[in-house]
N, CA, C and O atoms as CSV, one atom per row, in Angstrom:
chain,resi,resn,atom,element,x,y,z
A,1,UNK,N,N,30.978,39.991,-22.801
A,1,UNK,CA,C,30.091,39.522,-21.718
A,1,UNK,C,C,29.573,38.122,-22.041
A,1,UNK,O,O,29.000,37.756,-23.068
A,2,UNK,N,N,29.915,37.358,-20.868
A,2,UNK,CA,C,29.374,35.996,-21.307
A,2,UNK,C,C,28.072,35.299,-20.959
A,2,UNK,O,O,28.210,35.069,-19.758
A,3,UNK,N,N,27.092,34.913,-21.262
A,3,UNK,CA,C,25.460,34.617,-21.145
A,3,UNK,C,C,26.067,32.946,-20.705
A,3,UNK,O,O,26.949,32.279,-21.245
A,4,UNK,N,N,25.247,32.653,-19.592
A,4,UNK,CA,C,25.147,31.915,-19.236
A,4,UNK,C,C,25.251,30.217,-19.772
A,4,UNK,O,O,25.645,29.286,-19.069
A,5,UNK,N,N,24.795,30.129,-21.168
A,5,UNK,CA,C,24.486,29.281,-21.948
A,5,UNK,C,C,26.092,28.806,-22.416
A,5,UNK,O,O,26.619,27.696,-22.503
A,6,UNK,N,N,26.596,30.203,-22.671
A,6,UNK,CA,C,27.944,30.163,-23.547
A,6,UNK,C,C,29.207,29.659,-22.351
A,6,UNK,O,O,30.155,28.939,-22.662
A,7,UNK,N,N,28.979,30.185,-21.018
A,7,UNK,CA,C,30.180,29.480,-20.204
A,7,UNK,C,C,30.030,28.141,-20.209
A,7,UNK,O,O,31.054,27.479,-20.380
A,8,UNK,N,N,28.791,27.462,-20.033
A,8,UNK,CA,C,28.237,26.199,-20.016
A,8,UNK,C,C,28.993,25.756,-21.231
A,8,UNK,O,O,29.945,25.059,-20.880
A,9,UNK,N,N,28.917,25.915,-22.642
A,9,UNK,CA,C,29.416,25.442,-23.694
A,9,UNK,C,C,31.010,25.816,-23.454
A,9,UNK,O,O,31.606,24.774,-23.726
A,10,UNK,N,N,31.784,26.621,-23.147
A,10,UNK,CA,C,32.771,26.486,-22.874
A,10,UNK,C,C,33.821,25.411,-21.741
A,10,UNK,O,O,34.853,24.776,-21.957
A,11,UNK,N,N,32.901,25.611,-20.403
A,11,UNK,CA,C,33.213,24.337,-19.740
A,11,UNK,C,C,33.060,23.067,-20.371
A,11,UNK,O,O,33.934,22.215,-20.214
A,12,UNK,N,N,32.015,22.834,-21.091
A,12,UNK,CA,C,31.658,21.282,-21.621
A,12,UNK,C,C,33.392,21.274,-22.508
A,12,UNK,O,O,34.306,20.514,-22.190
A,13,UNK,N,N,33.440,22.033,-23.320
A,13,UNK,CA,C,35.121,22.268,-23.990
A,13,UNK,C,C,35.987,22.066,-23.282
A,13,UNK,O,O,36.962,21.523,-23.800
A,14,UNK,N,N,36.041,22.298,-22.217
A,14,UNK,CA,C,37.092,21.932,-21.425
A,14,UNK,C,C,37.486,20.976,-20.873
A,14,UNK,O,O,38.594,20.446,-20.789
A,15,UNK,N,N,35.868,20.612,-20.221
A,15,UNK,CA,C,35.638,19.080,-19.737
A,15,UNK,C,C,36.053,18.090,-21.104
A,15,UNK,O,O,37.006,17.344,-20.881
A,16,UNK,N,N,35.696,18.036,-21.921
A,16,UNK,CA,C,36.308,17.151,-23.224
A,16,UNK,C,C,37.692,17.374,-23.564
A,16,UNK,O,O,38.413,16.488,-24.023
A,17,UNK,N,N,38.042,18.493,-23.352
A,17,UNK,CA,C,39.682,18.682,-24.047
A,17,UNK,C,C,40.251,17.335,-22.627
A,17,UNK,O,O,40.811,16.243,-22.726
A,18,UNK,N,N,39.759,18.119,-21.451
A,18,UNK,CA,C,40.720,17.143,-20.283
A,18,UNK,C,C,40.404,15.728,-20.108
A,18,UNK,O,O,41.095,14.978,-19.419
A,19,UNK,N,N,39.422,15.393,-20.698
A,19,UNK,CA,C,39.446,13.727,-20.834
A,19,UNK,C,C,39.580,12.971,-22.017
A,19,UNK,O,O,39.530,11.742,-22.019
A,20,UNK,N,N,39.789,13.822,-23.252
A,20,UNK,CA,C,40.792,13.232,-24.243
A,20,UNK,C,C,42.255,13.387,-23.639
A,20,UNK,O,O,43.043,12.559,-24.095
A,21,UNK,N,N,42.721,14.168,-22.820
A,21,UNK,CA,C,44.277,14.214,-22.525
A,21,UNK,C,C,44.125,13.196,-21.413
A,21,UNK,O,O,45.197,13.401,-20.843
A,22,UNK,N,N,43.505,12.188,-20.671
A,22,UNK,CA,C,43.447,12.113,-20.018
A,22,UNK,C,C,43.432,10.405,-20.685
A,22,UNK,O,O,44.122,9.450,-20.327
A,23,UNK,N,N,42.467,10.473,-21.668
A,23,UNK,CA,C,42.402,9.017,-22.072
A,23,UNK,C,C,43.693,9.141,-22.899
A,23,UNK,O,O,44.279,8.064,-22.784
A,24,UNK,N,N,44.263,9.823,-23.536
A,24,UNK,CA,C,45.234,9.672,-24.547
A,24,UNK,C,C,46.498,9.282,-23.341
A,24,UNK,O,O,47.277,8.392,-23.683
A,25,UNK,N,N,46.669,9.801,-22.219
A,25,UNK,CA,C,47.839,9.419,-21.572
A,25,UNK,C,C,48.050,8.129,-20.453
A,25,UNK,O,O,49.019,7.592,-19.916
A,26,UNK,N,N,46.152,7.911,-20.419
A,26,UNK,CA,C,46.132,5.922,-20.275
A,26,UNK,C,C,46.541,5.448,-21.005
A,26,UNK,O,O,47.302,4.612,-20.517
A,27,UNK,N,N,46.561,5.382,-22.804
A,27,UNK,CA,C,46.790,4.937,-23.853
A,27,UNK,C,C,48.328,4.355,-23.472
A,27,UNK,O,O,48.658,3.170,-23.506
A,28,UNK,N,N,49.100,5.389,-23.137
A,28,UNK,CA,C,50.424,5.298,-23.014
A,28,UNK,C,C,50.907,4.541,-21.775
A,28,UNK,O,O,52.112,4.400,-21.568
């Protein structure tokens, strides 16, 4: 069961994973 706090910290994870892939493939 996920508490509110913890989806929040999971989205923020996500949101960062997809804009390192995101800056890494401007790079290119």
């Amino acid at each position: 069961m996920f508490t509110k706090h913890r989806m929040n910290c999971l989205m923020l994870q996500e949101a960062k994973l997809a804009f390192k892939e995101r800056t890494i493939a401007f790079e290119y």
